[in-house]
C-alpha positions in Angstrom: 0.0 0.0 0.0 1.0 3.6 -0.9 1.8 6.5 1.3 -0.9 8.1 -0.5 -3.6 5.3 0.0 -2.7 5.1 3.3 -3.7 9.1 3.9 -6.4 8.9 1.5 -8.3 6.1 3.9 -7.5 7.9 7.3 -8.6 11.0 6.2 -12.0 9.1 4.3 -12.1 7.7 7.9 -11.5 11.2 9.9 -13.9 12.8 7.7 -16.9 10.2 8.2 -16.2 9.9 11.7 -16.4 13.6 11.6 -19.4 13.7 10.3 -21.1 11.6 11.9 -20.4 13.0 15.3 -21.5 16.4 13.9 -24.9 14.7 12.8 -25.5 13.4 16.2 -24.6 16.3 17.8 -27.2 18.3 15.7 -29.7 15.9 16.3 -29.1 16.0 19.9 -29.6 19.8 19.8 -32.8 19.8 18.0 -34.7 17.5 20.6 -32.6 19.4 23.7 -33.7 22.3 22.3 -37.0 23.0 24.2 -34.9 22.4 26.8 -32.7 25.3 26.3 -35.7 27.9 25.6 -37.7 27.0 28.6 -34.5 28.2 31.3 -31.2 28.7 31.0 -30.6 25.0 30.8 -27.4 24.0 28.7 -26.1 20.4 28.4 -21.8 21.0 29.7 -20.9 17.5 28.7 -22.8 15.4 26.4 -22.4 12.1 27.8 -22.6 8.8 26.0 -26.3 8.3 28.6 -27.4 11.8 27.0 -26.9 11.0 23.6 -28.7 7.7 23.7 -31.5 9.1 25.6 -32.0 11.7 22.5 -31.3 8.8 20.0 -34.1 6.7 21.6 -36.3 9.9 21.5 -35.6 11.1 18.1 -36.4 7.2 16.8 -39.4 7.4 18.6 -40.6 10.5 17.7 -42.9 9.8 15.3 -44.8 7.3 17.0 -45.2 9.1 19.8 -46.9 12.0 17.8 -49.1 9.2 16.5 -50.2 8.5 19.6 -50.8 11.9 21.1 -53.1 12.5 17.9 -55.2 9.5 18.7 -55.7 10.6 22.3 -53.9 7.9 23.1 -50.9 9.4 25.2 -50.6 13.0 26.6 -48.2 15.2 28.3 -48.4 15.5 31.3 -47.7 18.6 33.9 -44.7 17.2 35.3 -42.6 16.9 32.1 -43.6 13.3 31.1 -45.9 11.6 28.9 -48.9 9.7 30.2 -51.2 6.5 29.1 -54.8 8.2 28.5 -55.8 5.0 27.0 -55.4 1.0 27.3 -53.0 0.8 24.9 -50.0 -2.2 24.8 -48.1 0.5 21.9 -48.8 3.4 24.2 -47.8 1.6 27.2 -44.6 0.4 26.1 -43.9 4.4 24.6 -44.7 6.2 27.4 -42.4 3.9 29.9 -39.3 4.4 27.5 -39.9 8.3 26.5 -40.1 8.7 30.6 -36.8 6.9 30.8 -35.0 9.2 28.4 -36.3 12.1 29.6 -35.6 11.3 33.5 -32.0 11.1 31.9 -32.1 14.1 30.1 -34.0 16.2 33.1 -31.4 14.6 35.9 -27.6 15.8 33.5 -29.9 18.7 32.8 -30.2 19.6 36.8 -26.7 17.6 37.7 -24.4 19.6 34.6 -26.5 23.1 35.7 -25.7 22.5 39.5 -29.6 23.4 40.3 -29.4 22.1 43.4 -32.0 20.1 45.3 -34.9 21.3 43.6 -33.3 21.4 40.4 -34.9 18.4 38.7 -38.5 19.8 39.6 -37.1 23.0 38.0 -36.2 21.5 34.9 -39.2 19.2 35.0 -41.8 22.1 34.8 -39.6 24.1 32.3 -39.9 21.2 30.2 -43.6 20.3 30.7 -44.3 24.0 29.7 -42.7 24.0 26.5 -44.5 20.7 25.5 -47.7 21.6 26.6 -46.8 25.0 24.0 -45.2 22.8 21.6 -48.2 20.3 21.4 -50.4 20.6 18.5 -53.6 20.7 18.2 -56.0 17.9 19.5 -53.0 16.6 21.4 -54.0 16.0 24.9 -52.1 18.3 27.8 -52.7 18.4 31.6 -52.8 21.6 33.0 -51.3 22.5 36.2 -54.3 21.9 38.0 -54.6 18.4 36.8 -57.2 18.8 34.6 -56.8 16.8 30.9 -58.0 19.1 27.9 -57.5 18.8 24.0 -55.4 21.6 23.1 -57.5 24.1 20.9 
């Protein structure tokens, strides 16, 4: 093998490696970035935990939205998604999107040093932004508890 061929495969691996990292960092921004716009809430270190968490989210996404227009899952006024309906799908969703966001919520209020109350904080920042972000028809509980379709 060449010099050249030799350089010519490292840099063709540098380069996808490269990119790939930049794609999954971008994709990682676009679902944190509720996050970001609801406080002053930055991710300091992306952690290998974090990134999955978004993966599993972004993968999911689309499902999920499914689901919130059938009525069979809503958000919730503590940052999570809830089962509105006896569904096995929705059931099996809404314990996994929970997961990832407890992971994202707990780095959120660890990596901001929030203190005690911080995962609350981050919790109702993030529940507020959904409950805006959700379209309408999409179920949302308010903060009285109350379920509504969103108008």
């Amino acid at each position: 093998m060449k010099n050249h061929d030799i350089l010519s495969s490292r840099e063709g691996f540098t380069m996808r490696h490269a990119s790939a990292s930049l794609l999954s960092i971008f994709l990682a921004m676009m679902i944190a970035m509720p996050l970001c716009f609801a406080g002053t809430y930055d991710f300091k270190e992306m952690t290998p935990a974090i990134e999955q968490a978004l993966k599993n989210r972004q993968t999911r996404y689309q499902l999920l939205q499914s689901l919130k227009q059938e009525g069979a899952v809503g958000e919730n006024n503590t940052g999570y998604v809830t089962n509105l309906k006896d569904n096995a799908k929705a059931i099996a969703l809404t314990a996994d999107e929970n997961r990832d966001r407890r992971v994202i919520y707990e780095a959120l209020a660890k990596q901001n040093a929030l203190g005690n109350t911080g995962l609350l904080e981050v919790q109702r920042a993030f529940a507020e932004v959904q409950s805006e972000k959700a379209g309408t028809g999409d179920m949302i509980q308010s903060s009285s508890g109350d379920w509504k379709k969103k108008s």
